[in-house]
PASEBA-1860 file (N, C-alpha, C; in nm, 3 decimals):
! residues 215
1> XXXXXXXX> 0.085/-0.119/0.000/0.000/0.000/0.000/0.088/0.124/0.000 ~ 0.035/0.206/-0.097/0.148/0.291/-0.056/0.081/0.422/-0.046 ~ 0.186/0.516/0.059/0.107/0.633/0.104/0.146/0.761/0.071 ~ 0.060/0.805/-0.011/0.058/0.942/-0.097/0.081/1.064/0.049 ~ 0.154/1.158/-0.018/0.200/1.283/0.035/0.092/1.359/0.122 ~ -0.055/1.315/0.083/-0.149/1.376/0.160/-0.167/1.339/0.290 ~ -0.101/1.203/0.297/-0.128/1.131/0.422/-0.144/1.185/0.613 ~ -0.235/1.166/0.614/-0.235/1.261/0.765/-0.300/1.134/0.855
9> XXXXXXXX> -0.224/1.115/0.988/-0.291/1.005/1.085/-0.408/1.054/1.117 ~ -0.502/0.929/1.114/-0.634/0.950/1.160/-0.647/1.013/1.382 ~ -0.563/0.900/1.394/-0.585/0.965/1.529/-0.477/1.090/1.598 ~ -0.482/1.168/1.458/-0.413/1.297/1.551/-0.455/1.387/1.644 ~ -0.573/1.311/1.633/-0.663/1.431/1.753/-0.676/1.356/1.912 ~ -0.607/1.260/1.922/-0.550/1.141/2.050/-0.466/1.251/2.164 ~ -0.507/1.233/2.234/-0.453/1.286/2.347/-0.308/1.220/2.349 ~ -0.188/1.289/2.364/-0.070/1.243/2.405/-0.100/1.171/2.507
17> XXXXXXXX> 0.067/1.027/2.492/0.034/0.960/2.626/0.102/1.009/2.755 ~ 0.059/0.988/2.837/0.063/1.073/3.023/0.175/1.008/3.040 ~ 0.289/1.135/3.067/0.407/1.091/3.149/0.377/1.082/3.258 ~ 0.472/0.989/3.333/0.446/0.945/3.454/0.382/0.815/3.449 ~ 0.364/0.756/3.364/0.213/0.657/3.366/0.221/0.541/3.472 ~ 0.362/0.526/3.539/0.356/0.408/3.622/0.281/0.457/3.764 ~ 0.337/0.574/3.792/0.282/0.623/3.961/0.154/0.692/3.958 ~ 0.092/0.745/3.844/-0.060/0.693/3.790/-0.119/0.584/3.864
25> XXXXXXXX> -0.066/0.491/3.789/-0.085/0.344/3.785/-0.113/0.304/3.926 ~ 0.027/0.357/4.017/0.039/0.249/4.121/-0.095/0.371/4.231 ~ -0.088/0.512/4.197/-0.195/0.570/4.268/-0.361/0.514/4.267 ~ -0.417/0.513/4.144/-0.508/0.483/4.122/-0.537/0.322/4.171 ~ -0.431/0.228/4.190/-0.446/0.100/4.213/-0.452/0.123/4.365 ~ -0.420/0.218/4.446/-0.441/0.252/4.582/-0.560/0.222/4.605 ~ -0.606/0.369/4.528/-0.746/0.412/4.539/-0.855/0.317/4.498 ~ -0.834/0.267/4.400/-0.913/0.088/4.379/-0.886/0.003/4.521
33> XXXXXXXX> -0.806/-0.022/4.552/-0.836/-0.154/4.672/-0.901/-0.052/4.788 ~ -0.883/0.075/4.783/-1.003/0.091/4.882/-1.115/0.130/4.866 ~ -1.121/0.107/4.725/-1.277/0.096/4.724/-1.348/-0.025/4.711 ~ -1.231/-0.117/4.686/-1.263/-0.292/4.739/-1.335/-0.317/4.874 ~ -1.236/-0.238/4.945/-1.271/-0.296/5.084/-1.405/-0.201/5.105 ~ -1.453/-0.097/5.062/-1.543/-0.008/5.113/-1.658/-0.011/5.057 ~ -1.686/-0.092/4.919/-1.811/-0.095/4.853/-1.817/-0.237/4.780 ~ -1.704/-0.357/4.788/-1.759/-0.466/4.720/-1.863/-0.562/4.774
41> XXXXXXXX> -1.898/-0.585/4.782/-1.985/-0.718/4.842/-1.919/-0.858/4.835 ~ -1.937/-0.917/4.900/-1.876/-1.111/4.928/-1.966/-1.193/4.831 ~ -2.084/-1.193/4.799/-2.152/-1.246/4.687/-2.095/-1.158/4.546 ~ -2.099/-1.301/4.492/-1.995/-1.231/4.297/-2.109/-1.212/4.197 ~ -2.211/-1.181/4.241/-2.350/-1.096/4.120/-2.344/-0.974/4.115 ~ -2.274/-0.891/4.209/-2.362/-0.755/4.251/-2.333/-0.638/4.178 ~ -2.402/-0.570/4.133/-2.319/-0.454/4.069/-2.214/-0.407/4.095 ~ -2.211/-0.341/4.214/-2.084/-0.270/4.254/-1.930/-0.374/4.216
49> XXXXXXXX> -1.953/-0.469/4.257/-1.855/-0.572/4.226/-1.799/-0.545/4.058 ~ -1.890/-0.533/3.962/-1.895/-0.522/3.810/-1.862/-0.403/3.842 ~ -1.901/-0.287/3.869/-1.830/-0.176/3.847/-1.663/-0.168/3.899 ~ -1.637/-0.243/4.015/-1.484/-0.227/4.079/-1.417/-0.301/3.942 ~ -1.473/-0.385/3.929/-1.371/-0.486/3.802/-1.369/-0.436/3.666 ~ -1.489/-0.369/3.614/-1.469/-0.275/3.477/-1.356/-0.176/3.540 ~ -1.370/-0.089/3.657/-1.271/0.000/3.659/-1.141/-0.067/3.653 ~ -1.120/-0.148/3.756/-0.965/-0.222/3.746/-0.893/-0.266/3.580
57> XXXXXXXX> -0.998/-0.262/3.518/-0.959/-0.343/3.391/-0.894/-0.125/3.313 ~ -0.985/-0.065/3.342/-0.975/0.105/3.304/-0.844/0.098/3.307 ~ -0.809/0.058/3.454/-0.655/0.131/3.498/-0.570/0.085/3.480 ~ -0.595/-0.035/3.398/-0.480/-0.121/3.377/-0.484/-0.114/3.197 ~ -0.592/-0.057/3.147/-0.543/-0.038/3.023/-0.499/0.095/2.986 ~ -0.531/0.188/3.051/-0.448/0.307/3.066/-0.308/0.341/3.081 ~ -0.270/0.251/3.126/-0.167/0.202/3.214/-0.071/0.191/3.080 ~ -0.116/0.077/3.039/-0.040/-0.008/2.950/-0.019/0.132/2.780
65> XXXXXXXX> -0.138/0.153/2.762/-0.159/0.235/2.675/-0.046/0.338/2.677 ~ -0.042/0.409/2.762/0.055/0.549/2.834/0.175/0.530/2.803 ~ 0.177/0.383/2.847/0.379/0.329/2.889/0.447/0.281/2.730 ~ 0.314/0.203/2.661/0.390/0.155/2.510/0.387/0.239/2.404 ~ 0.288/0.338/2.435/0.249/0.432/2.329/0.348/0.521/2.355 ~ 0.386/0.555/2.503/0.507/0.661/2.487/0.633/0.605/2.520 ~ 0.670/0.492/2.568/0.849/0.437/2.512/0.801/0.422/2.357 ~ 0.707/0.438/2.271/0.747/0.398/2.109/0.776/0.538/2.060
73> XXXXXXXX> 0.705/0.656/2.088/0.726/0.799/2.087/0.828/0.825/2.078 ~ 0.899/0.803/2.207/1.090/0.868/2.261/1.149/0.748/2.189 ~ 1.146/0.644/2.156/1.258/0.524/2.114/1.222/0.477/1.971 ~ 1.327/0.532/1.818/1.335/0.498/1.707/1.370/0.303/1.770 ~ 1.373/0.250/1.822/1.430/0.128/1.840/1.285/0.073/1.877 ~ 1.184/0.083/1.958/1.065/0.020/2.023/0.991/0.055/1.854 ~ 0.972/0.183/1.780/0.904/0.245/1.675/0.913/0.097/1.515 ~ 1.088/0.080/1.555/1.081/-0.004/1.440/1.043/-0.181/1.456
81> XXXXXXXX> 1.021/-0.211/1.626/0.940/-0.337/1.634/0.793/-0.313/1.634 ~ 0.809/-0.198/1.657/0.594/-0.207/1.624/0.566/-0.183/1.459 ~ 0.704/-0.203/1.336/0.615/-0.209/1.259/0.585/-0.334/1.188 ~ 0.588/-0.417/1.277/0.578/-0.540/1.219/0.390/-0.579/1.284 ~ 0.370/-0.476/1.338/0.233/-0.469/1.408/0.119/-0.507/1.251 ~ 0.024/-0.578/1.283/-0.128/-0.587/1.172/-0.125/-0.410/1.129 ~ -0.168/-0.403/0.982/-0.177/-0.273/0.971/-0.032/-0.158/0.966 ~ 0.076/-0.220/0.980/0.211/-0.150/0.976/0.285/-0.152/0.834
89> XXXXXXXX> 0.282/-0.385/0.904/0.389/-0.491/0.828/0.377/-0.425/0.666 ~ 0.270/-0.371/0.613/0.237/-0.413/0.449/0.285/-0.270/0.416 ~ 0.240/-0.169/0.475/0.288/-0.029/0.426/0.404/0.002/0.356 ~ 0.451/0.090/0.277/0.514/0.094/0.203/0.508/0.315/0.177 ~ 0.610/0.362/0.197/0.596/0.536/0.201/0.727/0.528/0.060 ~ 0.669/0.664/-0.001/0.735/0.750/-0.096/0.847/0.779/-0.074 ~ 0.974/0.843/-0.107/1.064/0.928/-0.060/1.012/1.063/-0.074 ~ 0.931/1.066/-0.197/0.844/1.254/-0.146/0.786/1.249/-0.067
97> XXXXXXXX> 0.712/1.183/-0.010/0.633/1.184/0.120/0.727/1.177/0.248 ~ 0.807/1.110/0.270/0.900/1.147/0.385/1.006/1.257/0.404 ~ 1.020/1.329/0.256/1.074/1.427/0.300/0.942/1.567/0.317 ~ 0.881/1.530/0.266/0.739/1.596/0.291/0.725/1.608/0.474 ~ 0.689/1.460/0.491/0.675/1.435/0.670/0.763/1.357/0.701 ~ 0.893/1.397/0.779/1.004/1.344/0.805/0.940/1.245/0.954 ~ 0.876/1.287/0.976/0.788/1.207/1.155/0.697/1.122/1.103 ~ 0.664/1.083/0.922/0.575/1.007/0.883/0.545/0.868/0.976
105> XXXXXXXX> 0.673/0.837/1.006/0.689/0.659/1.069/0.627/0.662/1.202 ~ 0.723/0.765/1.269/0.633/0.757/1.370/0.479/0.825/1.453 ~ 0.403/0.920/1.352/0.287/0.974/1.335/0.203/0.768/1.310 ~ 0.211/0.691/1.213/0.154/0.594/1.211/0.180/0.536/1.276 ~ 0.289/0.460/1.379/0.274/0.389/1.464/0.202/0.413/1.570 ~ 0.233/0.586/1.604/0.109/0.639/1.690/-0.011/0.616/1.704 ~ -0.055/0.632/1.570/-0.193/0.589/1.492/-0.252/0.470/1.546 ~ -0.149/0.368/1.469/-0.208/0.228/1.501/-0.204/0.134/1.628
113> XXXXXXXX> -0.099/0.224/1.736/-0.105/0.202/1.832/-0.235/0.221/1.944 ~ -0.281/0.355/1.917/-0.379/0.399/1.965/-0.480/0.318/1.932 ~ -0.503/0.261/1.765/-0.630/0.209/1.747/-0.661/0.054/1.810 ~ -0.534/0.022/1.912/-0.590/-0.085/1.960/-0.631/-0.085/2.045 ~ -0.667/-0.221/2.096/-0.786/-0.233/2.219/-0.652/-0.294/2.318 ~ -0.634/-0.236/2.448/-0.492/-0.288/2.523/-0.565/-0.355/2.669 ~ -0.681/-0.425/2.627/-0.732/-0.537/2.721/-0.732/-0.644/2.673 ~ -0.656/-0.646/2.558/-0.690/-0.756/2.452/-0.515/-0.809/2.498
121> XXXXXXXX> -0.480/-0.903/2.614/-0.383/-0.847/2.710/-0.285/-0.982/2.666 ~ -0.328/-1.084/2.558/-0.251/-1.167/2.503/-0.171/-1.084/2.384 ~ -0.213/-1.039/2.304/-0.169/-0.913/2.232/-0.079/-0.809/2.276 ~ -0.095/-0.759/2.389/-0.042/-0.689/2.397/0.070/-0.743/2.515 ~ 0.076/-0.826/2.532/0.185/-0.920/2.626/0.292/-1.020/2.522 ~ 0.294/-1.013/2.392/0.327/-1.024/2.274/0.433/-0.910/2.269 ~ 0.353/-0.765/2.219/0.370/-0.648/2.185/0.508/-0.608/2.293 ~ 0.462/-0.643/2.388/0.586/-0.601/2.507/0.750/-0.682/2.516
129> XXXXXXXX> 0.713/-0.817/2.477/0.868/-0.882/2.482/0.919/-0.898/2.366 ~ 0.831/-0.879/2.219/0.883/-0.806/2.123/0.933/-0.683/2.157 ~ 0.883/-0.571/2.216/0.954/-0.444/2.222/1.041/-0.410/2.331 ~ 1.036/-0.496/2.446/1.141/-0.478/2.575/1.193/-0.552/2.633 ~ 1.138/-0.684/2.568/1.210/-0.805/2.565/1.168/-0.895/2.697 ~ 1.083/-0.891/2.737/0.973/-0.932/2.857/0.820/-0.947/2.831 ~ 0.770/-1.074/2.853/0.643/-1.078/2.882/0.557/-1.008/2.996 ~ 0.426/-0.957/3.004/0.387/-0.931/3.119/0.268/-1.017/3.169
137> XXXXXXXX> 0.251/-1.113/3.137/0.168/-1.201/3.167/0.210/-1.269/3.289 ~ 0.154/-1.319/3.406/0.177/-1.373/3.457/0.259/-1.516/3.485 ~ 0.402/-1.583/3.502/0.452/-1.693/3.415/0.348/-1.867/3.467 ~ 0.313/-1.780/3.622/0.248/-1.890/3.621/0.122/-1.970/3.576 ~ 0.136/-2.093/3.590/0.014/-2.140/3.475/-0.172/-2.054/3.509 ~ -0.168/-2.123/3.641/-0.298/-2.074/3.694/-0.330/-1.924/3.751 ~ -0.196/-1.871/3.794/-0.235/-1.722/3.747/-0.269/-1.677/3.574 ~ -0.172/-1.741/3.534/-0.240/-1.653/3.343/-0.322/-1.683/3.323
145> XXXXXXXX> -0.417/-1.825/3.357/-0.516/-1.857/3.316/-0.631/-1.754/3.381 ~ -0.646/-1.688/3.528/-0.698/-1.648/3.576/-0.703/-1.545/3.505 ~ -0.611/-1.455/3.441/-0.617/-1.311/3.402/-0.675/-1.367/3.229 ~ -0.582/-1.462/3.226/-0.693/-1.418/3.037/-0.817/-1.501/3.056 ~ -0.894/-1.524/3.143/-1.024/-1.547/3.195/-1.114/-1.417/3.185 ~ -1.031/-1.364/3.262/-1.104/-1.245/3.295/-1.132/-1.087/3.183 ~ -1.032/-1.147/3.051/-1.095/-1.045/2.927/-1.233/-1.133/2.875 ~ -1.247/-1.211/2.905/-1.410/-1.252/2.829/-1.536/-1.210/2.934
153> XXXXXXXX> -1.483/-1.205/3.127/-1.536/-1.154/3.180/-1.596/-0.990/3.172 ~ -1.495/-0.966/3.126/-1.446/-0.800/3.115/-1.575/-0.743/3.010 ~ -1.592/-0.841/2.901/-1.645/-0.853/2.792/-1.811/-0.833/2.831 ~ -1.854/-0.956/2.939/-1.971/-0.921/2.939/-2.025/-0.866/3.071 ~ -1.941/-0.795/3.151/-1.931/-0.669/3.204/-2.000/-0.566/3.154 ~ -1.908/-0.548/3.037/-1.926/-0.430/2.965/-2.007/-0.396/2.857 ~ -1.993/-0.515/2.808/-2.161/-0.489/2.674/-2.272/-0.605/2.700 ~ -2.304/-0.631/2.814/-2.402/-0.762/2.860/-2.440/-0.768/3.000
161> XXXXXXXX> -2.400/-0.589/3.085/-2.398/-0.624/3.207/-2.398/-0.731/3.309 ~ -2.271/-0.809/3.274/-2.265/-0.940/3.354/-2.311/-1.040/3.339 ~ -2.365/-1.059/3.164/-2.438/-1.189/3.171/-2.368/-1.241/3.032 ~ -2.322/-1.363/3.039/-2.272/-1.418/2.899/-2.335/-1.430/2.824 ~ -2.296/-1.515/2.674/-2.351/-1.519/2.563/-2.474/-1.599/2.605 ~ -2.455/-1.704/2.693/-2.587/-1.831/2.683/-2.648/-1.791/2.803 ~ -2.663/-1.644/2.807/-2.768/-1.581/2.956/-2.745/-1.584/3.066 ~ -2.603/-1.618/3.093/-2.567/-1.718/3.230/-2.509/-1.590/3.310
169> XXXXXXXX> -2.572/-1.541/3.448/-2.505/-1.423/3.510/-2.348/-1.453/3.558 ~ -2.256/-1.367/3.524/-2.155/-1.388/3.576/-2.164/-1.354/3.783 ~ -2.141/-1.473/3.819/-2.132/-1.515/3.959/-2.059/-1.511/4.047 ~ -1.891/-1.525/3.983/-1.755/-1.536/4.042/-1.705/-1.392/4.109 ~ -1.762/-1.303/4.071/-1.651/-1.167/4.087/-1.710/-1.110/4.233 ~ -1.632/-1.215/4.333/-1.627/-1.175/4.465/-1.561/-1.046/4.473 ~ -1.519/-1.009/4.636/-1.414/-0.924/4.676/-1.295/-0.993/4.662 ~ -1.306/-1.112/4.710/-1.179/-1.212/4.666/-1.122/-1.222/4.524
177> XXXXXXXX> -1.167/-1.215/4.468/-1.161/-1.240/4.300/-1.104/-1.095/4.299 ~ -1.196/-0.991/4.309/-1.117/-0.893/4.299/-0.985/-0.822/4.322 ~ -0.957/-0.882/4.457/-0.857/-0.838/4.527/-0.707/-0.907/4.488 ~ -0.757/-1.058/4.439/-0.658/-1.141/4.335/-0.604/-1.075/4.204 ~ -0.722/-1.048/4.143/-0.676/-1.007/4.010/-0.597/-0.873/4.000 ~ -0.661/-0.796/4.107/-0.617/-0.675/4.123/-0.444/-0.663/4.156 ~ -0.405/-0.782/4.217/-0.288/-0.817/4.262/-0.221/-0.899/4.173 ~ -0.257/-0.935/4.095/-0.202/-0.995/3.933/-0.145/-0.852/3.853
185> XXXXXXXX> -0.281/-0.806/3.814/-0.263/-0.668/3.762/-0.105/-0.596/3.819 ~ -0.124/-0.550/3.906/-0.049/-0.463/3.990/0.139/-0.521/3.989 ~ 0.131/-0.669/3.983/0.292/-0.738/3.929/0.264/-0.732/3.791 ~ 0.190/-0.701/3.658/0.217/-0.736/3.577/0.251/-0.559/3.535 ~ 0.186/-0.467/3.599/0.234/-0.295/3.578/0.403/-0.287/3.659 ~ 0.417/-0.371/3.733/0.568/-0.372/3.775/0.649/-0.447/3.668 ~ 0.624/-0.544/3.610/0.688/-0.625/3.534/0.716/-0.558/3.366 ~ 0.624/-0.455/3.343/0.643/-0.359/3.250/0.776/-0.242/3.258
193> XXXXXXXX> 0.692/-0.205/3.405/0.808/-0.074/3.404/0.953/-0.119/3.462 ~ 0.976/-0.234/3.480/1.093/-0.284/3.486/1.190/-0.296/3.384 ~ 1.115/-0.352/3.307/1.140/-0.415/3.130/1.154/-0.298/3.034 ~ 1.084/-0.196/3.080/1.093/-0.076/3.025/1.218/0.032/3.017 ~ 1.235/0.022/3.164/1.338/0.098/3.230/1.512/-0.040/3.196 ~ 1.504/-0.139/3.221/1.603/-0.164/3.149/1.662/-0.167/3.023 ~ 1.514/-0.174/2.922/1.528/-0.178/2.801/1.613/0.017/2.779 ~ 1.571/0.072/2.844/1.609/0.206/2.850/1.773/0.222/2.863
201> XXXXXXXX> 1.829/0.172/2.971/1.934/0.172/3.034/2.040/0.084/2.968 ~ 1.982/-0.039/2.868/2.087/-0.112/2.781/2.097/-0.020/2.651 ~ 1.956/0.070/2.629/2.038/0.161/2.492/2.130/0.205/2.544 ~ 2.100/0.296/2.644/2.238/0.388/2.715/2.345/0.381/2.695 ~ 2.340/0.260/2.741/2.514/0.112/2.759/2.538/0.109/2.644 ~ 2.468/0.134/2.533/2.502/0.054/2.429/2.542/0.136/2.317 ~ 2.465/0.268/2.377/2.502/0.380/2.268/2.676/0.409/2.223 ~ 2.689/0.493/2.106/2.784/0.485/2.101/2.871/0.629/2.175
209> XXXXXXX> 2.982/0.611/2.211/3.037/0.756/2.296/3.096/0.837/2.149 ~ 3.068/1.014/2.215/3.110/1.125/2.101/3.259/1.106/2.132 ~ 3.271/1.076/1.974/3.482/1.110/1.997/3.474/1.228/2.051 ~ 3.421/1.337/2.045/3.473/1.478/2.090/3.441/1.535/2.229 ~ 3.369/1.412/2.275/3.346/1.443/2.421/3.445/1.437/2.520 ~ 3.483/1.555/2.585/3.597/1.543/2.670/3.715/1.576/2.616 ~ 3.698/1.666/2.486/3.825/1.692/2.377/3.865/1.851/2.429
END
């Protein structure tokens, strides 16, 4: 496909992503477990319960959104593994068009970064040890299973108020449940900004030194 000089990203009207995004992260995950303890209920039907767990799922895709969308921003190195992303791989730009928009490459990764869905958390746990060389999924078996459980939960949460495809109310999402996942969540936003921050610190190392520094 190739992209004529007119080319302008659709989502330029996207809010930049929020520096800071980890202590965000770890604030708002405060403020979630106490509203665990202050409004969930011990039976897993109840609304409030569905509302604590749609939010938890909010802050954890915010989260994620903030941190990959902006290490791909600051790092030509994270920019050129996301273009192997659906929607990147096939593209093909002009040389008039890049000297036209010299930021062409990374205006679209922006783009197509934004246009994904970052609860979609197999994807984007992919996306991460391709780009920082770490998974954030949980390694253990029955924790991962628990968290990628919980995007189909998430699912009819949010467009089925709590009831699956075959009518069946979702039942499970105790305070317990909550307070688990929430604590899954919360190592897998550490396991990012770890991976992040080293991936940071081996360019450093790795860069090359100015002969003229110190001349």
């Amino acid at each position: 496909m190739n992209v004529v000089p007119g080319w302008m990203p659709s989502g330029c009207d996207e809010p930049e992503p929020e520096p800071g995004a980890y202590g965000i992260f770890q604030e708002a995950m405060r403020d979630w477990k106490k509203n665990v303890v202050e409004l969930s209920t011990m039976e897993g039907t109840g609304s409030r319960n569905r509302m604590l767990f749609v939010t938890l799922y909010s802050i954890l895709e915010a989260y994620l959104s903030d941190t990959i969308i902006g290490s791909a921003m600051e790092d030509v190195g994270v920019q050129r593994k996301m273009l192997k992303l659906e929607g990147l791989k096939e593209k093909q730009i002009s040389l008039e068009t890049i000297l036209d928009k010299p930021d062409i490459v990374r205006e679209m990764v922006k783009t197509t970064l934004q246009g994904l869905s970052f609860h979609k958390l197999a994807q984007v746990n992919g996306m991460c040890e391709a780009a920082f060389g770490k998974p954030i999924l949980p390694g253990d078996r029955d924790e991962r299973a628990l968290v990628m459980k919980s995007i189909d939960k998430r699912h009819d949460c949010v467009h089925r108020n709590g009831v699956t495809k075959d009518g069946t109310k979702q039942d499970d999402i105790t305070s317990d449940y909550l307070l688990k996942l929430g604590a899954l969540f919360e190592n897998m936003g550490v396991t990012l900004d770890t991976a992040v921050r080293q991936a940071q610190a081996q360019k450093f190392v790795e860069s090359p030194v100015d002969d003229n520094q110190g001349a």
